[in-house]
C-alpha positions in Angstrom: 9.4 16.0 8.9 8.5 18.2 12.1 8.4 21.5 9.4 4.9 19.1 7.7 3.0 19.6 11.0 1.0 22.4 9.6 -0.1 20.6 6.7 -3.1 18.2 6.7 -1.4 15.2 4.6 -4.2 13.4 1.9 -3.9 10.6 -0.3 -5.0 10.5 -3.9 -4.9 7.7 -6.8 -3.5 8.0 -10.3 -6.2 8.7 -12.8 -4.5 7.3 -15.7 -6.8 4.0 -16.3 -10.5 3.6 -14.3 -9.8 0.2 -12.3 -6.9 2.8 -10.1 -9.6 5.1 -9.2 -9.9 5.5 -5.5 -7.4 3.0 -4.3 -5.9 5.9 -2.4 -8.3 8.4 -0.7 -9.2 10.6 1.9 -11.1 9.3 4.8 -14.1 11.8 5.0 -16.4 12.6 7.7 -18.4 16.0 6.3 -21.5 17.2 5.0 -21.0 17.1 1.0 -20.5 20.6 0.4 -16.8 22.4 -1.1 -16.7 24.7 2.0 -16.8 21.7 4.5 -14.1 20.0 2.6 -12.2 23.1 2.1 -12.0 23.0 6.3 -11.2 19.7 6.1 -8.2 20.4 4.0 -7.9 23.6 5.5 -7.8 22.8 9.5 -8.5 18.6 9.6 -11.3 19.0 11.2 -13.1 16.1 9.5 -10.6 14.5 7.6 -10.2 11.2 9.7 -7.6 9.6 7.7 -6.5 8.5 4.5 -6.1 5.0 2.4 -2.3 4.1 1.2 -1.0 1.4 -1.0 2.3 -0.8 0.5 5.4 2.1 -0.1 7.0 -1.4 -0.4 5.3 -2.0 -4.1 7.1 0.7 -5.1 9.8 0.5 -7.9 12.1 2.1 -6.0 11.4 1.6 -2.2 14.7 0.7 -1.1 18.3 1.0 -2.5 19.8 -1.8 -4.6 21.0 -2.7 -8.0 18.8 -4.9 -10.6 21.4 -6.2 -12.6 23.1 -8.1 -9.7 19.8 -8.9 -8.2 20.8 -6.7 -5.0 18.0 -4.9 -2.5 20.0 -3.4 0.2 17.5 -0.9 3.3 19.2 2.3 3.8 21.1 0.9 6.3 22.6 -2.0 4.5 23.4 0.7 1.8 25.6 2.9 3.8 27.5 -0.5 5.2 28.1 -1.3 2.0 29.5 2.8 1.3 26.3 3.2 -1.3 27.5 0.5 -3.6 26.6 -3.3 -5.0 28.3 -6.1 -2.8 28.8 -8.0 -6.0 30.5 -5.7 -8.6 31.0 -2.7 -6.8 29.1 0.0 -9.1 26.9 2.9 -7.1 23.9 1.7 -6.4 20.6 3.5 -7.3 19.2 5.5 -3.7 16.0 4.6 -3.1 13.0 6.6 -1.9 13.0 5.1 2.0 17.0 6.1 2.0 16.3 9.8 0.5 13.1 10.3 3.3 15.9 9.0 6.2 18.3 11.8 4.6 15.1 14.4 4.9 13.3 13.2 8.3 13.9 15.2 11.6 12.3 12.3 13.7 12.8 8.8 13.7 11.2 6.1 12.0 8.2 4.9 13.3 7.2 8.4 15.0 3.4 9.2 14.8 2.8 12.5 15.3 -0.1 13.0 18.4 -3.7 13.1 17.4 -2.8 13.1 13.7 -5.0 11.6 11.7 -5.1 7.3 10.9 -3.8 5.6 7.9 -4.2 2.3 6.3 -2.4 -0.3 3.7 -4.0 -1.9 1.5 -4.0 -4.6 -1.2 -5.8 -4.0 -4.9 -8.5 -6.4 -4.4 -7.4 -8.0 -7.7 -3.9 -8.8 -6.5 -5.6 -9.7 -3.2 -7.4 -12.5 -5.0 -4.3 -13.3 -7.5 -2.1 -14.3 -3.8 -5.1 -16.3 -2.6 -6.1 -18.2 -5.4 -2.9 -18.6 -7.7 -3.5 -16.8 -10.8 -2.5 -13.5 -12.2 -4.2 -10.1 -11.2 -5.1 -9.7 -14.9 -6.4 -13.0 -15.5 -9.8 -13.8 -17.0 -10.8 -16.1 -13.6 -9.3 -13.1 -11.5 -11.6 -10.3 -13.2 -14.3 -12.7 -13.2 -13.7 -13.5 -9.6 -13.4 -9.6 -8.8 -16.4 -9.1 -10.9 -19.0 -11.0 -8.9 -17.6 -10.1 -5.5 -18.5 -6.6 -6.7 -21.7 -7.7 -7.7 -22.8 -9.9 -4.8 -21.4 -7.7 -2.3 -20.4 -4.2 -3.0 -18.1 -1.8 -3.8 -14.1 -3.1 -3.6 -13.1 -0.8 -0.3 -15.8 -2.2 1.5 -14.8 -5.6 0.6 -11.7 -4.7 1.8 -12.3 -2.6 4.9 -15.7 -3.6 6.4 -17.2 -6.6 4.5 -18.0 -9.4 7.3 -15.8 -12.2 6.6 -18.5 -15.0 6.3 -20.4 -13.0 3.9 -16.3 -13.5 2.1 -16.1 -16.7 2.4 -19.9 -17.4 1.1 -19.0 -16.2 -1.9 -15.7 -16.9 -2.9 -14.2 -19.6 -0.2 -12.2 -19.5 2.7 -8.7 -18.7 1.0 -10.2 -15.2 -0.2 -11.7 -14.3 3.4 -8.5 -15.6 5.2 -6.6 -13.2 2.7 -8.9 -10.3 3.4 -8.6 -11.3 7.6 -4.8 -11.1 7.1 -4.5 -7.8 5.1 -6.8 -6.1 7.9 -4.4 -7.2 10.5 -1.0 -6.2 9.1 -0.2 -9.6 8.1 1.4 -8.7 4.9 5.2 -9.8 3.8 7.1 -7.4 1.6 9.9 -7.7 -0.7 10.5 -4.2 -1.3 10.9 -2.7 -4.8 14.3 -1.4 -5.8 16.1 -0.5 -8.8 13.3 -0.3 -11.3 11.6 -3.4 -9.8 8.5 -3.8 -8.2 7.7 -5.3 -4.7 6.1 -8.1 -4.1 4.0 -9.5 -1.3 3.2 -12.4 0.4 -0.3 -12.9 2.0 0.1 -17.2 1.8 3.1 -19.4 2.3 3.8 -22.2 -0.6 2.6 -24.6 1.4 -0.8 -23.5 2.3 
């Protein structure tokens, strides 16, 4: 939305449990003072990007129905005149059809000079696709647990960690995992309807 242009546009995480601290932020580059980060908020000056979960997790990324199993994109929706294919009741808009209804530009614009982004994975559900088990699992946390320990703190695993020094400590599936979330190679089925998205970092049969 072209009217957003004045606004310097952060990222935060919830702060309703600990382990969802910081997995959204503000990319920083200031001295640690308020009055450098109240510029930053202020003019950007500083403020070099921010950290964003998949919108695709989302409960309610796309349109679609739950009850018939249907995830329709915005576009599929109005084809199908805003309703299920299957029984025909209204189907529940989702938030990528309400932004299309707001934007002013089309998708896919990047506005010049405005600050970066990137998407990323939890490391725990990182480590659930490439090694089989549940995010919440005991050999998940335990898994999540010494990488923190041996290595460092769970955006730098994610962001700047060299891959060797991955692999060295918890195999080759967990640094091939971590090489394909830093290049984009992430596979979405997009929430709708009350249900969440899922990704795909690994094929079955790899």
């Amino acid at each position: 939305m072209s009217t957003l242009d004045r606004f310097q546009l952060v990222s935060h995480s919830d702060a309703h449990s600990p382990s969802k601290l910081g997995r959204e932020a503000d990319v920083l580059d200031i001295p640690l003072s308020y009055h450098a980060l109240e510029e930053a908020l202020r003019t950007g000056v500083g403020l070099n990007g921010t950290l964003e979960f998949y919108p695709e997790e989302g409960k309610y990324h796309y349109d679609g129905h739950r009850t018939c199993h249907q995830c329709l994109s915005p576009v599929q929706a109005e084809a199908a005149g805003g309703r299920c294919p299957v029984c025909g009741k209204p189907l529940t808009t989702g938030v990528l059809h309400r932004i299309e209804e707001l934007a002013d530009r089309p998708e896919g614009y990047v506005r010049p000079h405005a600050p970066t982004w990137e998407r990323l994975l939890p490391l725990p559900e990182l480590l659930s696709a490439a090694l089989g088990s549940g995010p919440n699992t005991k050999k998940i946390q335990r898994q999540y647990e010494a990488l923190l320990d041996a290595l460092g703190p769970e955006l730098y695993l994610l962001r700047e960690c060299p891959l060797e020094d991955l692999e060295r400590v918890a195999g080759s599936r967990v640094a091939e995992g971590v090489r394909r979330l830093r290049a984009g190679e992430v596979r979405w089925q997009p929430g709708y309807d009350g249900v969440y998205g899922t990704c795909t970092l690994f094929e079955d049969g790899e």
